[in-house]
N, C-alpha and C positions, 0 to 999 in steps of 0.2 A: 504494500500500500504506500502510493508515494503521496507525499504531503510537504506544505513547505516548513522550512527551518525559520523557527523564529529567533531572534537576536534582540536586546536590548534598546540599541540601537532604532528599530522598525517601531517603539513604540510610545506615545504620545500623550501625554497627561493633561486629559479636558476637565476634570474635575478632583482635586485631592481634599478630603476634609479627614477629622480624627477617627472618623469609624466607615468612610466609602470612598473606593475610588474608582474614578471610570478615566477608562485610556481607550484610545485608538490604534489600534493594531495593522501598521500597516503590509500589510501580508503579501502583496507584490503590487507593481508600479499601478497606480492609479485605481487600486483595492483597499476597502479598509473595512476592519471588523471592530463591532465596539464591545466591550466587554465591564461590566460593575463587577469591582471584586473589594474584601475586607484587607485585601496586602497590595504591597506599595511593588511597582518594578522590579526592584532585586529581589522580591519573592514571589510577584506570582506566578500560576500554574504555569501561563503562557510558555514562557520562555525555559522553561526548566525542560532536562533532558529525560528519556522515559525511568534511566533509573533516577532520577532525582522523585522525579515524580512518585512510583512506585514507593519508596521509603519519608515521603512527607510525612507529617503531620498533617490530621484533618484541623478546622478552624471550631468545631464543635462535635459534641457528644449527643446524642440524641436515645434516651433513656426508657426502653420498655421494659415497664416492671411488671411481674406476675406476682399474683397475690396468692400465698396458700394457706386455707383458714381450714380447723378442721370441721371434718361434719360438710364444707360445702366445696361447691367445682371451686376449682381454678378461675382466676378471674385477674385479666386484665386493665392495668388502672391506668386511664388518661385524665385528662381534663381539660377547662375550657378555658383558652386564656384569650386575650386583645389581642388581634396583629395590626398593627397602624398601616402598614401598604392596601387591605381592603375593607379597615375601616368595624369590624366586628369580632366578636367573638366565634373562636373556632376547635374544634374539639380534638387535640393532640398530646403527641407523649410528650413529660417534660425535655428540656434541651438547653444548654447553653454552652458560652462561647469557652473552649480552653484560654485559662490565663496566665501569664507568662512565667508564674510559677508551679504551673501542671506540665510546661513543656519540660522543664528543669529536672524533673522527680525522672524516678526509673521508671513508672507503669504512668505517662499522664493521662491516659485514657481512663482508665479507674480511678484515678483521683479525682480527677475531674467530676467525672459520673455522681460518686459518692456524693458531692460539696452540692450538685446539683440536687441531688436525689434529697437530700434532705432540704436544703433554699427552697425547693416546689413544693413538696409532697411532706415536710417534717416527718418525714421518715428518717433514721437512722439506724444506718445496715450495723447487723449485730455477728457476732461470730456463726452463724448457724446459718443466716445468709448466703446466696450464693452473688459473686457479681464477675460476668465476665463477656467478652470482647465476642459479639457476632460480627462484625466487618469493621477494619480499623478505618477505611474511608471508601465513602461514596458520596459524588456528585450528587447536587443537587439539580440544577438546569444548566448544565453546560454548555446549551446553548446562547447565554447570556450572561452567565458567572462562572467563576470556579471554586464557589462555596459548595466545602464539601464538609460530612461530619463523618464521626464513628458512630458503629451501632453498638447499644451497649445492653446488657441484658442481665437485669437484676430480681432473682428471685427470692422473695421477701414472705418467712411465714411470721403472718400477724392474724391472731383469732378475730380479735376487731380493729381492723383495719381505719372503720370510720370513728373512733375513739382518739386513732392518732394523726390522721390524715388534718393537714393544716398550710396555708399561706404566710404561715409568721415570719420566717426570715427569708422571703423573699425580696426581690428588690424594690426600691418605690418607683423605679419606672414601669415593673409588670405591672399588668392587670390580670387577675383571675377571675375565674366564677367557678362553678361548681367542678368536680371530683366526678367521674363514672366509671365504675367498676363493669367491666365485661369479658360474659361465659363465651363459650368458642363460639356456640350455636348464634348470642349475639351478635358477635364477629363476622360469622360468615353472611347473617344476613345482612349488617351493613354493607360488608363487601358488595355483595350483590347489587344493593340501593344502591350506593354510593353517597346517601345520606347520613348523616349522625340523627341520634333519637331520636333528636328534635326536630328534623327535617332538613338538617343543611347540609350545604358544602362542606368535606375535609379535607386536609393538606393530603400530598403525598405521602409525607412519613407515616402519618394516622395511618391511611392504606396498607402501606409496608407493617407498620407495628402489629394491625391485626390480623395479618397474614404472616406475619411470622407464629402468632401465637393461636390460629386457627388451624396451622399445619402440626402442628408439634405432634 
């Protein structure tokens, strides 16, 4: 598969602020690709070679956790947070960004996950817990970014889950709303809808979350 070679040099900084940048990729003579990314030229995807690529770091963790109570199924917990790009509330797994002292740490995939996993959910993984690494990155839209996360997979036995489930140290710029606990059977029939309970639109990861945990 021939494709062109990008170089530093080919690309163009039309927007840089503390947390987006968008550049112009000029990809051969009188071509250009625009791309929004959270990393500055010297890091991003673009220009890195496949093993570079290959052994990055992803820019976020994105967190399916299973819940095992006894006496009941297995049940997968999302929730409903704000995304400000469409303006509503939307039903997904918690997620946030690795920070520069998760890159530092030996496992920051798990670290990360962990700090999340408790900031969204006030959950705190205990030794009996399981938490571990379904895929260390995957793209998001590549066709327009190269924001990509890990997948992280934390299985959590809590008899009552909704006793400790909480928004308390989360950030003040999130917004949440409610907690929803779901069985496979409810899973696959969203999948199917493509609605959440309530009747709306979900992210992609949502998708992925309950299809990882409808297949198991």
């Amino acid at each position: 598969m021939k494709a062109p070679v990008l170089k530093k040099e080919q690309v163009t900084a039309l927007a840089e602020t503390k947390f987006l940048n968008t550049y112009d990729i000029n990809y051969a003579e009188g071509r250009h690709y625009y791309v929004s990314t959270r990393r500055n030229v010297d890091t991003m995807t673009a220009v890195k070679s496949m093993e570079e690529v290959d052994t990055m770091l992803p820019d976020a963790v994105t967190c399916y956790i299973i819940i095992h109570s006894s006496g009941k199924e297995d049940r997968l917990l999302m929730q409903y947070e704000y995304r400000f790009p469409i303006g509503q509330y939307v039903m997904c797994p918690p997620a946030g960004i690795l920070d520069p002292a998760d890159k530092a740490d030996d496992n920051p995939l798990i670290v990360a996950a962990r700090r999340e996993i408790f900031e969204e959910t006030g959950i705190k993984l205990s030794e009996k817990d399981e938490l571990y690494v379904i895929n260390d990155l995957v793209f998001s839209t590549p066709g327009f970014t190269d924001e990509c996360n890990a997948l992280v997979c934390a299985e959590v036995y809590l008899d009552d889950p909704e006793a400790v489930l909480n928004h308390d140290a989360a950030e003040e710029t999130e917004y949440f709303g409610d907690f929803v606990l779901l069985t496979k059977d409810e899973c696959k029939a969203l999948l199917k809808s493509g609605r959440d309970p309530q009747g709306h639109r979900y992210p992609l990861y949502a998708y992925a979350a309950m299809a990882f945990f409808a297949l198991r």
